[in-house]
C-alpha positions in Angstrom: 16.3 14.8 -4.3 17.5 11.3 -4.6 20.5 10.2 -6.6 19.3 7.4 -9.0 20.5 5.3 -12.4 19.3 4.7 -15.5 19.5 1.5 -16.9 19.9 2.6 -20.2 23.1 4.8 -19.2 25.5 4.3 -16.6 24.8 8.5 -16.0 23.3 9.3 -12.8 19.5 11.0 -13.0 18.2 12.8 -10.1 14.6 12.0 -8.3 12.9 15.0 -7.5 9.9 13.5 -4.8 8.5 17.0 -4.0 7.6 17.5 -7.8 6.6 14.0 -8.4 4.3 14.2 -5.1 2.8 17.6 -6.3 1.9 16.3 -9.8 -0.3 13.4 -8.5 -3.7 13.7 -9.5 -6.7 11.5 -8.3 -7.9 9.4 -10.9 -10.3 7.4 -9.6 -12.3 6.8 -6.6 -14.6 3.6 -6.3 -17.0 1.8 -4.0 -16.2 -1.9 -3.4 -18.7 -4.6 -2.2 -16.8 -6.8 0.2 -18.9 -9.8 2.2 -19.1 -7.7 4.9 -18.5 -4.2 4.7 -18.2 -1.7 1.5 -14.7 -0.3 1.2 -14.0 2.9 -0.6 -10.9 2.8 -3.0 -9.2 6.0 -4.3 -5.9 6.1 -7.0 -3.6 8.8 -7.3 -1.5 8.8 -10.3 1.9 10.7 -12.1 3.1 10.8 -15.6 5.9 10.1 -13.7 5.1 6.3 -13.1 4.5 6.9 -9.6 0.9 5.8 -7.9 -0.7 5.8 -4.5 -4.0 3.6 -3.9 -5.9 4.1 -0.3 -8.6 1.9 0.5 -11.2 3.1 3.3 -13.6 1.3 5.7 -17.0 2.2 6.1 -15.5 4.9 8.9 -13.2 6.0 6.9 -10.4 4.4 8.5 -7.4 3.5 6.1 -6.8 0.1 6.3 -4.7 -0.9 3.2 -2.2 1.4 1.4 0.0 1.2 -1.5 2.7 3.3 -3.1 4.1 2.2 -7.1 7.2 4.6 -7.0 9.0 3.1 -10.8 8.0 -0.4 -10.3 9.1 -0.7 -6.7 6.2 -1.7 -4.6 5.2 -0.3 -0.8 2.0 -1.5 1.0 0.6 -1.4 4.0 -2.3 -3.5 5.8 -3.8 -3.2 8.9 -4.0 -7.7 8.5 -0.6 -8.0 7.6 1.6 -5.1 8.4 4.3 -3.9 6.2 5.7 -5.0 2.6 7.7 -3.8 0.1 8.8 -5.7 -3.2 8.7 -4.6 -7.1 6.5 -5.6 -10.0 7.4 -7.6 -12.7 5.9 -7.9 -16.5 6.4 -10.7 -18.1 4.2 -13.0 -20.4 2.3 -16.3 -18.8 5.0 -18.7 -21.2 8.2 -16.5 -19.9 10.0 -17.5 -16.8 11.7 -14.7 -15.3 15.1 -15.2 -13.2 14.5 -13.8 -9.6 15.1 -15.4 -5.9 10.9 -16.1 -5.8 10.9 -18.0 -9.2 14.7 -19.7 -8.4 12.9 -21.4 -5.3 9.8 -22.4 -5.9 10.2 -22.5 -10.3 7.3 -21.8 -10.9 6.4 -19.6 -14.1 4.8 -15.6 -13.0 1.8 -14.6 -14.1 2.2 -10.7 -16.1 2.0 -8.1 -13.5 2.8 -10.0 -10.3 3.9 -8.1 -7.3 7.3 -10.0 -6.0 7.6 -9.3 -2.0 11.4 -8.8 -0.5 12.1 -11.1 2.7 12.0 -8.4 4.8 10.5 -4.3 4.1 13.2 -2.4 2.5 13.7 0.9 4.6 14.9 2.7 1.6 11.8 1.7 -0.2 9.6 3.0 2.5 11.6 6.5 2.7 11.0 6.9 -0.6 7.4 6.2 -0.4 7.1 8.7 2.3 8.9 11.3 0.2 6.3 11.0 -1.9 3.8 10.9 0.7 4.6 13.9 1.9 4.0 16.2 -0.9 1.0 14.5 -2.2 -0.7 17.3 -3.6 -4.2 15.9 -3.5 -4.2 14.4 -0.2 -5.3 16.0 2.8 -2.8 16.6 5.9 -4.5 14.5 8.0 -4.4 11.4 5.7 -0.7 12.0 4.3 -0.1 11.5 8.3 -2.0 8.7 8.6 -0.3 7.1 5.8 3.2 8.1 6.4 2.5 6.4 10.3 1.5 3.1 9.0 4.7 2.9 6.8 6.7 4.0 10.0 5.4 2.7 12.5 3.4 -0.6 10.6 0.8 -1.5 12.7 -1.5 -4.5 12.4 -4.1 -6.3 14.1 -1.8 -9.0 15.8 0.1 -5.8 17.9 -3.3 -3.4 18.5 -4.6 -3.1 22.1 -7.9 -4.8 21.6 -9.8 -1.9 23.0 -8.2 0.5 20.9 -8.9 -1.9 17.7 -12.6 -1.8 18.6 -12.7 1.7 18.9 -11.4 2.8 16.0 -12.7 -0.4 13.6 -15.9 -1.3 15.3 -19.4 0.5 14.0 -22.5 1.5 15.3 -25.9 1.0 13.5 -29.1 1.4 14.3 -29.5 -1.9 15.0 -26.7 -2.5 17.8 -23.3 -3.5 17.1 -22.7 -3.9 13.6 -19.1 -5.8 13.4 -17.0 -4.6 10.4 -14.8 -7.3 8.3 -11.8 -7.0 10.4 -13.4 -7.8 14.3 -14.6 -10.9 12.2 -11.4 -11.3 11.2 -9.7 -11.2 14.2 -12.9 -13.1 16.2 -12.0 -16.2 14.1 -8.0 -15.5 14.9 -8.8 -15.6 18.9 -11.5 -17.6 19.6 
């Protein structure tokens, strides 16, 4: 359990990640038509405000992750590594007071994701807190997931053999290059 506060007390409440993780529930699992390859998405959700998206490749690799644990924000990409941050609400007209806004004053759109300077490792604990009692996901994937918040890897760092072996596909047809080796072809030319 993690000590946290309510805003609307100054009373400490407690976090309790191993019932949070077992109430997830899968709520939706779609296909999504990218340019190049279709990528499978699948949400896990709790009443207790706490969400996990994964999104698949056509091998079933997990290349983009995100926990929502009460508005804080941790993803991972296999592009661009590791991020953490928080959402903020707010309506098109209302400027909200945060470092992102004070530098470039701009006005937020509702819903916008605003990433810290650099991951938050207590954000990313916490996230893999919930990670690991996930009810609905399978051991192998909660491993998976918790080792890309860990140990972030992306694209830039990956052996090149061992990127091809584990993005690249096979078709019947020869080669068939997923999104990401055309991604990194146009990066190293």
């Amino acid at each position: 359990m993690t000590k946290a506060f309510n805003n609307k007390s100054e009373k400490p409440f407690y976090v309790n990640f191993r019932e949070i993780g077992l109430k997830l529930k899968e709520m939706e699992s779609s296909i999504i038509n990218t340019t190049h390859q279709k990528v499978k998405s699948q949400w896990f959700h709790s009443d207790s405000d706490v969400d996990i998206v994964l999104w698949r490749d056509e091998r079933k690799n997990i290349i983009k992750q995100q926990v929502n644990l009460f508005g804080q924000v941790i993803e991972w990409n296999i592009v661009e590594g590791l991020k953490t941050g928080f959402v903020i609400e707010t309506e098109d007209s209302q400027e909200v007071d945060t470092e992102a806004s004070l530098q470039k004053e701009s006005k937020l759109k509702p819903n916008v994701i605003c990433y810290d300077s650099s991951p938050s490792q207590h954000s990313i604990h916490q996230a893999v807190d919930v990670v690991r009692f996930a009810g609905p996901l399978h051991q192998f994937d909660k491993d998976v997931v918790i080792s890309n918040f860990l140990e972030a890897p992306k694209i830039a760092s990956m052996d090149p053999k061992v990127f091809f072996e584990t993005f690249g596909t096979k078709s019947n047809f020869g080669t068939k290059l997923t999104f990401f080796i055309k991604i990194l072809r146009r990066f190293f030319k």
